[in-house]
C-alpha positions, 0 to 999 in steps of 0.5 A: 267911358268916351265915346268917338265918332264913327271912323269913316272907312272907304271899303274900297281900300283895305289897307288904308282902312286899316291903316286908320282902325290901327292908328286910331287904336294906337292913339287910345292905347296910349292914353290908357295903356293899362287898359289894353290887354298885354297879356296877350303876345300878339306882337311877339317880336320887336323892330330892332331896339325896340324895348320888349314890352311883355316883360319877358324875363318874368314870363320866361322865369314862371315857365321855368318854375312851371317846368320846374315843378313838373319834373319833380312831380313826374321824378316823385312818381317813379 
């Protein structure tokens, strides 16, 4: 564990204080990026070009199975 000195935020600019928290958080993410919580799709879209990085195709292929199973069970009952 690292421990970083205090940012220094003015208050009296709420953009630029962000601005800075998610600068400084950029910068950690990516010395570590195994430690950032990517299941969470808080950033569901991309700028253009951009790669996907929640690796969409294997979400999309287990909500199909998912599905999947769902409707075999419901076609059981019947």
């Amino acid at each position: 564990m690292k421990v970083h000195p205090p940012l220094t935020l003015s208050g009296e600019n709420p953009e630029a204080d962000a601005l800075l928290v998610n600068q400084f958080l950029e910068e950690q993410l990516l010395h570590n990026p195994e430690q950032y919580l990517w299941v969470h799709r808080r950033f569901k879209t991309r700028p253009e070009g951009e790669p996907d990085i929640y690796n969409i195709d294997h979400l999309l292929e287990r909500s199909l199975k998912r599905r999947a199973r769902r409707v075999v069970k419901r076609s059981n009952k019947g």
